[in-house]
KOLTORTOR-274604 format. One line per field, with one value per residue (C-alpha): y, x, z; residue number from 1. Coordinates in steps of 0.05 Angstrom, whole numbers, plus 32768, in hexadecimal, padded with zeros to 4 digits. Example, Ala and Ser with C-alpha at 12.3 -4.5 7.8 and 13.67 -1.06 7.14 Angstrom:
<tidos>
y	7FA6,7FEB .
x	80F6,8111 .
z	809C,808F .
n	1,2 .
</tidos>
This chain:
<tidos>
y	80FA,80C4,80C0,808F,8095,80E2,80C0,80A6,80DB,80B6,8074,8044,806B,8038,8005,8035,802A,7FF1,7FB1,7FB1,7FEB,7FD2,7FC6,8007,8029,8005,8022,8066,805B,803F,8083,80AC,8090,8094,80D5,80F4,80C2,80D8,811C,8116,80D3,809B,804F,8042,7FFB,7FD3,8007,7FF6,7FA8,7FB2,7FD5,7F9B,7F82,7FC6,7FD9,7F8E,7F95,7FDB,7FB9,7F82,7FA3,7FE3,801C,802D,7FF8,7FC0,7FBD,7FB9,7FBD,7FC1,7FA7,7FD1,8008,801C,7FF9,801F,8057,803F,802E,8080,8093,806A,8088,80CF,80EA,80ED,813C,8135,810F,8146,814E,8101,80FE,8149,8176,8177,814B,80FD,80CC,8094,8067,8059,8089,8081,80D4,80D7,80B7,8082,8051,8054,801A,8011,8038,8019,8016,7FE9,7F99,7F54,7F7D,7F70,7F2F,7F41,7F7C,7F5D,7F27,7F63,7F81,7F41,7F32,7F6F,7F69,7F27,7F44,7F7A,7F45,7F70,7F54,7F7E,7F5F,7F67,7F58,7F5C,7F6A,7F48,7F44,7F00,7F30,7F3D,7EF9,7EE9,7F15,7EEB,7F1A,7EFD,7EB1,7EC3,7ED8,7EA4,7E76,7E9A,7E9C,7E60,7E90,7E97,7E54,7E3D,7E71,7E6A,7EB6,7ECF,7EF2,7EF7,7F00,7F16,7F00,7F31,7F09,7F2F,7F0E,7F44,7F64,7F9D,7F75,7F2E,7F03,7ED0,7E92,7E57,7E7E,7E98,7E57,7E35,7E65,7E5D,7E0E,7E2F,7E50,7E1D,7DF3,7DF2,7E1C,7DF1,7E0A,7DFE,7DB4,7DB1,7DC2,7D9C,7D5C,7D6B,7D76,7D37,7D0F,7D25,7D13,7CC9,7CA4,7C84,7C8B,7CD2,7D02,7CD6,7CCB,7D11,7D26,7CF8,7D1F,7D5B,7D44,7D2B,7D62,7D2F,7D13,7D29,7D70,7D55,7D35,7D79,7DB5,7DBD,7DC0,7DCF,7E06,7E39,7E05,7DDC,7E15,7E1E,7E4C,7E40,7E4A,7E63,7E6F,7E80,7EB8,7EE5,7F27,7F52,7F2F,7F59,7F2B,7EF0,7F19,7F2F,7EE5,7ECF,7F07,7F01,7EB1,7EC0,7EF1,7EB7,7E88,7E70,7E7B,7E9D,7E91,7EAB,7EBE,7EB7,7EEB,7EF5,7F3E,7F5D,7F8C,7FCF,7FAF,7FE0,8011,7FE2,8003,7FF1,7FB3,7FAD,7FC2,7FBE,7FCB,8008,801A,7FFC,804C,8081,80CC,80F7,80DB,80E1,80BE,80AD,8091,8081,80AC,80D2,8119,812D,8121,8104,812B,8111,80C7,80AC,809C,8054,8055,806A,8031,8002,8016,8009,7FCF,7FA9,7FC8,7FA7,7F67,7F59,7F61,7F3D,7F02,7EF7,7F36,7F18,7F44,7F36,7F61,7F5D,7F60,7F98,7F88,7FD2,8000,7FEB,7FEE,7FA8,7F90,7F9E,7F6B,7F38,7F38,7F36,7F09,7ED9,7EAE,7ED9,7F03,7EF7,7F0E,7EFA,7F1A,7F40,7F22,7F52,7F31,7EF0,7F1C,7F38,7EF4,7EDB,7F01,7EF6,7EAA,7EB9,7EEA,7EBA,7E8F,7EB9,7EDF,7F34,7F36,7F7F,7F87,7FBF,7FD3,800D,803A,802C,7FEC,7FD0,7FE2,7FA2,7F7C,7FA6,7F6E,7F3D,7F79,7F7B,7F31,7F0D,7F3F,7F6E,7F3E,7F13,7F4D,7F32,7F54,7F65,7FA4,7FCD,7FF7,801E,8040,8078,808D,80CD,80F2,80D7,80FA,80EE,80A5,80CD,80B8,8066,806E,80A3,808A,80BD,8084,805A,8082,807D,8036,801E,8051,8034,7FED,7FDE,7FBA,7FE6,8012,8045,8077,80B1,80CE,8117,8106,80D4,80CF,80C2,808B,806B,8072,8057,8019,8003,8016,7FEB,7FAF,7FB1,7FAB,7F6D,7F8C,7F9A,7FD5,8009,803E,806E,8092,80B8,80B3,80DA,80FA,80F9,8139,814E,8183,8182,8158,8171,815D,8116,8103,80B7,8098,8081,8059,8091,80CC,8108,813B,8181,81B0,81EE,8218,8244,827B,8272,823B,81F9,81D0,8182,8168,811E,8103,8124,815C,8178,819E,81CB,81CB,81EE,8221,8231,8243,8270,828E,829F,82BE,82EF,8300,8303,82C6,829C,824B,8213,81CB,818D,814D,810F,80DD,80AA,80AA,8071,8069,80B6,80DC,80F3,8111,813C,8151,8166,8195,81B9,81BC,81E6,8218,8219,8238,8228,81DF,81D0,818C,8186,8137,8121,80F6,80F5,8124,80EC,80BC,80DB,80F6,813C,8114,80F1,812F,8150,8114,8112,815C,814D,8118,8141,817F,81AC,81EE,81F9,8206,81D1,81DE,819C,8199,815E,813C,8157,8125,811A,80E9,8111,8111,810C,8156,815D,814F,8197,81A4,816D,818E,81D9,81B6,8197,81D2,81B4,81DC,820D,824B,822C,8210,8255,827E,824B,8253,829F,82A6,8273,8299,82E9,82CA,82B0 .
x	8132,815D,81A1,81B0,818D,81AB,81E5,81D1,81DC,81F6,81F6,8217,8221,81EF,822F,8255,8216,8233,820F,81F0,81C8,81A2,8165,815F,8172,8134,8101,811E,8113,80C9,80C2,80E1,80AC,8070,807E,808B,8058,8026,802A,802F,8011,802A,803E,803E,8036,8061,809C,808E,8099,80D4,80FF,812D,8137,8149,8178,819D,81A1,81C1,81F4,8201,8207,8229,8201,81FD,822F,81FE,81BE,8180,8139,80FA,80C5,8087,80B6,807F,80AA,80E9,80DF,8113,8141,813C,814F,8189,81A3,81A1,8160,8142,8145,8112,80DE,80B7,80AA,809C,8064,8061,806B,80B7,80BC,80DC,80B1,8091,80B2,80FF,8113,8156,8159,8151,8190,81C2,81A1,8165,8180,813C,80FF,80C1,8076,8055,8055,807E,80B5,80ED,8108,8106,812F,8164,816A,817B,81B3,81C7,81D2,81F9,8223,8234,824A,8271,8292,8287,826E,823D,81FE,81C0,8182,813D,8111,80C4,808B,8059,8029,8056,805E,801F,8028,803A,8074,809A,8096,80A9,80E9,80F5,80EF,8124,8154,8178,81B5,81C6,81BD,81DD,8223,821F,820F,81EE,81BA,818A,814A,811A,80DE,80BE,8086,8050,8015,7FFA,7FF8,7FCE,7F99,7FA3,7FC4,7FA3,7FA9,7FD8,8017,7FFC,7FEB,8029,8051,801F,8037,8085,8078,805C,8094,80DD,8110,8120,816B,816F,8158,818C,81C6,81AF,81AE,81EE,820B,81EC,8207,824A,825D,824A,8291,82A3,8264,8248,8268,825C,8215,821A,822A,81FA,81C6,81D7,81D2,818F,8155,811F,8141,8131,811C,80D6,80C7,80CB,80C6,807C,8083,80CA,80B0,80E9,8121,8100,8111,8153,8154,8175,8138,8150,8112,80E9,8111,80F9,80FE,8107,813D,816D,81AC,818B,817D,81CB,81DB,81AF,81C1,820E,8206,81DF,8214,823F,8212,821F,81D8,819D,8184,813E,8138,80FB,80EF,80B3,80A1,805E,8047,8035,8071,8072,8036,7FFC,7FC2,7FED,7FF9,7FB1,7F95,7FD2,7FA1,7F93,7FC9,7FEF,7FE0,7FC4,7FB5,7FD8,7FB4,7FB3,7FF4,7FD0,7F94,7FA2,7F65,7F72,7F75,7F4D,7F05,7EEA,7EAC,7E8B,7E83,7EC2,7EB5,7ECE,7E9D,7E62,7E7B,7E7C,7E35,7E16,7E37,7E16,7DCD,7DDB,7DF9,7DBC,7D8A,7DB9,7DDC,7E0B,7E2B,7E76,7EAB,7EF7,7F33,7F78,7F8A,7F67,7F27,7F20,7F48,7F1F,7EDF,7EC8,7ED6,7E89,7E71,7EAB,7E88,7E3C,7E51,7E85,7E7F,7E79,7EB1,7EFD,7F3C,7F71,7FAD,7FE4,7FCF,7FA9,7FB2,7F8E,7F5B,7F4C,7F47,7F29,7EF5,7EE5,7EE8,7EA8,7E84,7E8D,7E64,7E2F,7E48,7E49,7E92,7EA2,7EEF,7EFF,7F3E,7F7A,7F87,7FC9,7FCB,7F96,7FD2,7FEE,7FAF,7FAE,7FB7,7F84,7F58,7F5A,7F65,7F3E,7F08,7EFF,7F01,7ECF,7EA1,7E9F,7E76,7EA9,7EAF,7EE9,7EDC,7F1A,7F31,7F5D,7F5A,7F72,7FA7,7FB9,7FE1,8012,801D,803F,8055,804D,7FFF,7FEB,7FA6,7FAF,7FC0,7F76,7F58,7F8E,7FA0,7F54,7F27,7F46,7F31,7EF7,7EB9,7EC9,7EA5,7EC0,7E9B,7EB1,7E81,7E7F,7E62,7E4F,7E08,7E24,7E4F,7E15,7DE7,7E25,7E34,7DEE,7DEB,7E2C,7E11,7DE1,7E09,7E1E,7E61,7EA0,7EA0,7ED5,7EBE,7EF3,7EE6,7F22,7F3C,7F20,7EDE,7EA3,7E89,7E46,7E40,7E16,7DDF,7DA4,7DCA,7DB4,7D95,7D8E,7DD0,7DCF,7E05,7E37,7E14,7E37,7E09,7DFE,7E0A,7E0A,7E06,7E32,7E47,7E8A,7EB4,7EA1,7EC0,7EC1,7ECB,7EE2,7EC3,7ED1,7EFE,7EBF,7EC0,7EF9,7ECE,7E97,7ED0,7EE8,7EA2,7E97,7EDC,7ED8,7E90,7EB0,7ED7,7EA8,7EA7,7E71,7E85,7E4F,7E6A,7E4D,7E67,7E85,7E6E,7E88,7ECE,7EC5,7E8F,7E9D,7E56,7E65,7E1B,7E2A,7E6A,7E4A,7E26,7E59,7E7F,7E4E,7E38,7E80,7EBE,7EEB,7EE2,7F0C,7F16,7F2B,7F40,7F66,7F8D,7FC7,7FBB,7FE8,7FAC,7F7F,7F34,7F4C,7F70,7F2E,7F0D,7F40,7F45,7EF4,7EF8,7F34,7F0B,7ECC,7EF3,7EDB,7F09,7EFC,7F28,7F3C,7F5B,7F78,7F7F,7FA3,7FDD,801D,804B,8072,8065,8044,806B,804E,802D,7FE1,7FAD,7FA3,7FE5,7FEA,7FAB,7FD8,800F,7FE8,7FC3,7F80,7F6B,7F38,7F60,7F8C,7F4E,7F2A,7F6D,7F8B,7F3C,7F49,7F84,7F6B,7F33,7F49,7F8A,7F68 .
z	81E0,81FC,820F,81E4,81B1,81B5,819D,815E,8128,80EA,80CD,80FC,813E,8159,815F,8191,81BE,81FA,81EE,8236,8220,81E6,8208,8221,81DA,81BF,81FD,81E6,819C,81AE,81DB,81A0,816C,819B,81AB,8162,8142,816E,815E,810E,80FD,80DF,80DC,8122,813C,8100,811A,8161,8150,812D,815D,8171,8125,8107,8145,8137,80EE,80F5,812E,80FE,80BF,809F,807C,8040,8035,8042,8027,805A,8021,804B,8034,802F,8055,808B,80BC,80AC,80DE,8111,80D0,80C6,810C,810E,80CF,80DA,80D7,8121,811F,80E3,8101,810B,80C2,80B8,807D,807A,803B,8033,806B,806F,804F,8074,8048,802A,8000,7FD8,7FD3,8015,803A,800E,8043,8031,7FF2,7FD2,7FD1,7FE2,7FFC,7FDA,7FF2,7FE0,7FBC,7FEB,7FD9,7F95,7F9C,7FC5,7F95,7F64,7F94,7FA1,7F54,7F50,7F8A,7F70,7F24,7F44,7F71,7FB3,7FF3,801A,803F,802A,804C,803C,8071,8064,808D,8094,8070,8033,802D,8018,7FD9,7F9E,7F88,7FC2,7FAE,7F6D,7F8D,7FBB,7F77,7F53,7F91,7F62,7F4C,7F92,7FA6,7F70,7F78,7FC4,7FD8,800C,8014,8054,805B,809D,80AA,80D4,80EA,8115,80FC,80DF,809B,80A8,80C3,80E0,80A9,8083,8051,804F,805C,8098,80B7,80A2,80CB,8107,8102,80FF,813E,8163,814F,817B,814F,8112,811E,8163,8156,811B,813D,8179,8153,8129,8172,8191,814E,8154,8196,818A,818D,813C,8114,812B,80FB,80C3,80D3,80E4,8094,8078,809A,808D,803F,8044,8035,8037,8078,80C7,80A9,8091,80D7,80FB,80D8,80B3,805F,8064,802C,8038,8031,8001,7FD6,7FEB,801A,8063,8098,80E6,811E,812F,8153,8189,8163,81AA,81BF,81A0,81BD,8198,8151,8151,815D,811F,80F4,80F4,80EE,80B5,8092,8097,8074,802C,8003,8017,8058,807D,80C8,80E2,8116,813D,8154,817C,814F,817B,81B0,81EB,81E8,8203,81D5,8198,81B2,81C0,8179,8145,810C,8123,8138,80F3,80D3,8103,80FA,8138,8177,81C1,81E2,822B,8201,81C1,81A4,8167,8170,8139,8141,8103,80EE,80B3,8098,8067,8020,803A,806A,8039,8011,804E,805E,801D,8011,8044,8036,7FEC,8006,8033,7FF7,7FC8,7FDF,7F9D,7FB7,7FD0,7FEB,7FE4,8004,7FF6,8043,804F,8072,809B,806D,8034,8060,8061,80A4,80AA,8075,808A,80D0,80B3,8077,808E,8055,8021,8031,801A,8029,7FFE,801F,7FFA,7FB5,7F8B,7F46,7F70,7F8B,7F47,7F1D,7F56,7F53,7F09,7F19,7F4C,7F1A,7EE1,7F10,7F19,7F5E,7F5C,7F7B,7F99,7FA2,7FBE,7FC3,7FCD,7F84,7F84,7F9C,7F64,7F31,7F39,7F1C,7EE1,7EB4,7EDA,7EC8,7E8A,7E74,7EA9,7EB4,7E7F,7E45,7E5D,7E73,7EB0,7EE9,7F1D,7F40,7F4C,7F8F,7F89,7FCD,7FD8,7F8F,7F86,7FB3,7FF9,8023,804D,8039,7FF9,7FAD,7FB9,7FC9,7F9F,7F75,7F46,7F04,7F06,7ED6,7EA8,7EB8,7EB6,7E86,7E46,7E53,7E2E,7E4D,7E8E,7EAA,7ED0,7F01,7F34,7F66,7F76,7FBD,7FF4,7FD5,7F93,7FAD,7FC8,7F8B,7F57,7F85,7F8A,7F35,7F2B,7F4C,7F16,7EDF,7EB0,7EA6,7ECE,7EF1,7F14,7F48,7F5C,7FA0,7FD0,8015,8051,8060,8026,8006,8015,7FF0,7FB5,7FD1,7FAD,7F6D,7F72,7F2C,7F1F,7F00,7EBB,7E97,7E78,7E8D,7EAB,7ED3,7ED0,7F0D,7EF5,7EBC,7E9E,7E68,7E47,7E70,7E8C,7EBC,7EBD,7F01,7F05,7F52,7F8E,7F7E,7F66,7FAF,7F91,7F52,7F77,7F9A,7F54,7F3B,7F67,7F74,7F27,7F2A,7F59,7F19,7EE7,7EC8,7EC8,7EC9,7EBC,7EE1,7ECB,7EF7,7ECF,7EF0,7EBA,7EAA,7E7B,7E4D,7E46,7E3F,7DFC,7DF2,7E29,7E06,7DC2,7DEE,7E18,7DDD,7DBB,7DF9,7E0F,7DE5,7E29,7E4B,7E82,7EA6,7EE9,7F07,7F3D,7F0E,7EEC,7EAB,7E7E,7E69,7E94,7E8A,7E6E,7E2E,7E20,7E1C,7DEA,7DC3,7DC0,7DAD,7D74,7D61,7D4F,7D32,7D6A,7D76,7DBC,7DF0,7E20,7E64,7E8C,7ECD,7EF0,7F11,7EEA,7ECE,7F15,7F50,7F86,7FCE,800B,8028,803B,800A,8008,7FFB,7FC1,7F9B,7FA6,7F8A,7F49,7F44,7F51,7F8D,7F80,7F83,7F49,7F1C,7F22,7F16,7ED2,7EBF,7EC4,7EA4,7E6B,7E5D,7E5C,7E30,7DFF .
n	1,2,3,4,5,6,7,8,9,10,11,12,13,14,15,16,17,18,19,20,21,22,23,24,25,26,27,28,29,30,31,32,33,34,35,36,37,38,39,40,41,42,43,44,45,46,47,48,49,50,51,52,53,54,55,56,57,58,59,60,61,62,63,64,65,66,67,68,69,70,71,72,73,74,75,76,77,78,79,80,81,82,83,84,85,86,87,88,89,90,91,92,93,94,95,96,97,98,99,100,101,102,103,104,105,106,107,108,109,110,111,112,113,114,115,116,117,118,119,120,121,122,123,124,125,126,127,128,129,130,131,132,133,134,135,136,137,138,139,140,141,142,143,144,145,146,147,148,149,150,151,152,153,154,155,156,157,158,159,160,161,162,163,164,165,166,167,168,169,170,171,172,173,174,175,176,177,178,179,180,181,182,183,184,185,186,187,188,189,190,191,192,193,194,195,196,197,198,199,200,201,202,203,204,205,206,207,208,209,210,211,212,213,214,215,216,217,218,219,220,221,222,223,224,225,226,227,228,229,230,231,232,233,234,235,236,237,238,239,240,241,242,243,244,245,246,247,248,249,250,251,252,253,254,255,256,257,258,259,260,261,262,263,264,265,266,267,268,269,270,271,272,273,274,275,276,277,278,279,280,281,282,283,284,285,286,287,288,289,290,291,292,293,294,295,296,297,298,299,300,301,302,303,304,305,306,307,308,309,310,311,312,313,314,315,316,317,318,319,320,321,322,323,324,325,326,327,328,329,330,331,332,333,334,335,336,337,338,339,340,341,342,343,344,345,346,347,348,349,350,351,352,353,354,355,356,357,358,359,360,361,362,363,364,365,366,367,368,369,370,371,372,373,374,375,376,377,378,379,380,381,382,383,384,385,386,387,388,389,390,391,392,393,394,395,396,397,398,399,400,401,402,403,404,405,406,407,408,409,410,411,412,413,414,415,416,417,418,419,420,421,422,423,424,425,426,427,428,429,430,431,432,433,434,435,436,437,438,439,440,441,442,443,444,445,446,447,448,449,450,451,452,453,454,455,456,457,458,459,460,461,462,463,464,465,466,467,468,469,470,471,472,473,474,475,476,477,478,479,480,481,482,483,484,485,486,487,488,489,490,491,492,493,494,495,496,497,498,499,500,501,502,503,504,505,506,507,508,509,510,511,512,513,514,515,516,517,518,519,520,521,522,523,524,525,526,527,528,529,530,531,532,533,534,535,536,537,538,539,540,541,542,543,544,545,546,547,548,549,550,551,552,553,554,555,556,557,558,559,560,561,562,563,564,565,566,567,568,569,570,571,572,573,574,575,576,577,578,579,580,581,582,583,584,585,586,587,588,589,590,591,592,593,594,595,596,597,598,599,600,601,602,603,604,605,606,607,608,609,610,611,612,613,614,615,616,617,618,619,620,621,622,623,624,625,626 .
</tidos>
């Protein structure tokens, strides 16, 4: 570890650090995070970038007195070391470890939990509301990447910035603008701010011609003032859109966000500033480790990997489910050219950085704006298109109501390709997919599949593209199952599949954690109990033939879904058995009412009690209680 940065154990020793040495605090913190985040994983590049800005805000400001919200929160790694939590880093993403993200029960400055996108602005206004009602006067910043900004959550705040405006109170926000979401930005907001960069610093030229007006003898200070009252004045000629202070907010930059003399400079000016005001700062995303720099999307979230190469450690040995996907995809599109793919900024992480390169123009991305990508979509189906969005579990959440009202209603033939569903990992409680089947299986019209295996991904997509309805298929993160691959009868709408047979219990497996499924059986055949497992397949229309039937070979039925048990598959099943006045017993197995932290998947299903060693022993105990 660094000197320096060896000095750094609580909030706000960073401003007993001489000023000279600033730039060689930040090549310590860079050597700090490449070392650690090579060994454990992590958000590596947007931390990288945002060395400089965090360092300055921490100089400028005073934790937990001031208020610093990241947005998203990947890039708050550097945030955490300079607030006490370097001798942790170890742990980062790790079961009982620090999160990857803010966390408010983590330190007091860590203000306002986060992970998901375009919430930053929003939130500050909300501290800044309060601050103002209390009649205190901390800072608070939001911190917001060009990404972010193309989220529609965060023009919604800019719009009701009026209360400040209006009262005079500050309140600054960061635009920490690297280009990149992700993957390379895109849309309107993206090119606007390539014009802003090109441009000379609108605030250099400002006070450069307020200077220049000033110093002419008589006239210039009045000329000077009727300037400075005139929006529609010299601002138009020079600065493209004027959209940020169109809306009332002060613009400054673009700003070189590694020169951390500059970023003080800007940030205290801004304190000073009545109203909110925006500094536009413009990192290198990856800044200082030349692969990052080279490849930030790869780099943006990386498994533990090779320092002198950048190769992950971890040799990857069977295909991803989001590769299956990827690969089928494009043998559909080429035989049906209605097929259109949209991503909400995620061209590689959903898999579809394939069909973007062999189908140009009939691939979309829509940025951070999944209610957009959603209605979008029904706009192209309701034109005869078959529109695939695929998309992040947790991150589809925010479309519910595009869903249901723009899709569902009108029985409109999208389909939902619904990544990372299930539990995640490290990235921890703000991208767990463990709420889509509660959030989607009660929407009628939908229909909503799970597939137990690679093969059974491939054989629902190509059945889903067939279908004159909307449709949902939920699949996980990480490598596919290939296990059960003789099991591979034909898929028909609402029709669950038998694996095996049984004597007294069966076991419903929802998708992939069928793998445990098949542990279970056969950990409980060592004890004597023979279990039949039939695999759902549809979540929604529920196969309620097949039901009628276990229910009367079965006293004990037992489902198992890597979902949250609250609205979840298990609760259609015992309201299907209530329903019909059957008396068996019912065993559910799920996510527990809690948000799941970060740990290893593994260590997420031990926790729930989804692993096979906890289905087979609940199954055990269920059965010689009763």
């Amino acid at each position: 570890m660094g000197q320096l940065l060896n000095k750094i154990n609580k909030p706000n020793d960073i401003k007993h650090i001489p000023a000279r040495l600033y730039p060689v605090l930040a090549q310590e913190i860079r050597d700090f995070l490449l070392e650690n985040v090579s060994r454990t994983g992590g958000h590596l590049a947007s931390n990288l970038g945002a060395v400089e800005l965090t360092m300055a805000l921490h100089l400028c400001l005073t934790l937990p007195e001031d208020k610093i919200i990241f947005d998203v929160g990947h890039q708050a790694y550097v945030h955490k070391l300079l607030t006490g939590r370097k001798e942790k880093f170890s742990t980062l993403r790790q079961k009982d470890g620090i999160c990857g993200f803010p966390k408010r029960k983590e330190s007091d400055c860590d203000c306002f939990g986060t992970g998901h996108s375009s919430t930053s602005i929003s939130a500050a206004a909300g501290f800044a509301a309060a601050r103002d009602i209390r009649q205190t006067d901390e800072t608070i910043v939001a911190v917001i990447g060009d990404g972010a900004l193309s989220g529609g959550m965060a023009y919604e705040a800019l719009n009701n910035l009026a209360f400040l405006r209006k009262e005079k109170k500050n309140l600054i926000i960061i635009l920490n603008d690297n280009k990149m979401s992700i993957s390379e930005n895109v849309g309107g907001m993206s090119r606007y701010l390539n014009d802003l960069r090109s441009r000379r610093s609108y605030s250099e030229f400002k006070e450069n011609v307020e200077s220049a007006l000033n110093n002419i003898p008589g006239v210039g200070h009045s000329m000077a003032r009727t300037l400075k009252k005139s929006k529609d004045s010299i601002k138009q000629l020079f600065v493209p859109g004027m959209l940020f202070e169109n809306m009332g907010v002060a613009y400054f930059g673009p700003i070189d966000g590694h020169d951390i003399y500059t970023l003080i400079q800007s940030i205290n000016r801004a304190k000073r500033m009545e109203g909110p005001v925006l500094l536009h700062v413009m990192t290198k995303k990856g800044k200082g480790y030349p692969v990052a720099e080279n490849n930030p999307e790869k780099f943006h979230g990386i498994e533990p990997f090779d320092l002198a190469t950048g190769n992950p450690i971890k040799v990857k040995e069977t295909a991803t489910y989001t590769e299956v996907f990827s690969g089928k995809l494009l043998e559909l599109a080429k035989e049906d050219d209605r097929i259109v793919a949209i991503t909400a900024a995620m061209p590689s992480g959903t898999g579809l950085k394939a069909f973007k390169e062999a189908f140009p123009k009939r691939f979309f991305d829509v940025g951070i704006a999944e209610e957009y990508a959603v209605t979008f979509a029904a706009g192209m189906a309701a034109s005869g298109m078959r529109p695939v969005f695929a998309v992040y579990s947790s991150f589809l959440q925010r479309g519910y109501d595009q869903i249901l009202h723009d899709v569902c209603i009108q029985k409109l033939p999208v389909f939902f390709c619904v990544d990372r569903s299930g539990l995640v990992g490290a990235d921890g409680e703000t991208h767990q997919g463990v709420f889509d089947i509660s959030y989607l299986a009660h929407i009628p019209n939908l229909i909503l599949m799970a597939p137990k295996n690679r093969y059974e991904l491939e054989d629902m997509l190509a059945f889903g593209m067939k279908q004159d309805a909307p449709v949902a298929m939920r699949y996980p993160r990480g490598a596919a199952y290939e296990g059960l691959s003789d099991h591979r009868e034909p898929i028909l709408l609402g029709k669950s599949e038998r694996i095996y047979d049984g004597d007294e219990v069966v076991i419903l497996s929802v998708g992939n954690i069928i793998e445990e499924c098949v542990q279970a059986v056969e950990m409980l055949k060592e004890s004597g109990i023979q279990a039949g497992l039939v695999n759902v397949r549809f979540v929604s229309p529920i196969d309620e033939q097949m039901l009628h039937q276990l229910a009367k070979e079965y006293s004990c039925i037992v489902t198992v879904e890597e979902n949250q048990l609250t609205g979840g598959f298990g609760q259609m099943v015992s309201a299907f058995l209530h329903r019909n006045n059957y008396a068996n017993r019912l065993l559910s197995l799920g996510i527990p009412d809690c948000f799941v932290e970060h740990a290893t998947v593994a260590e997420q299903r031990v926790y729930a009690g989804i692993d096979a060693a906890s289905i087979a022993s609940r199954i055990t105990e269920k059965v010689k209680k009763e």
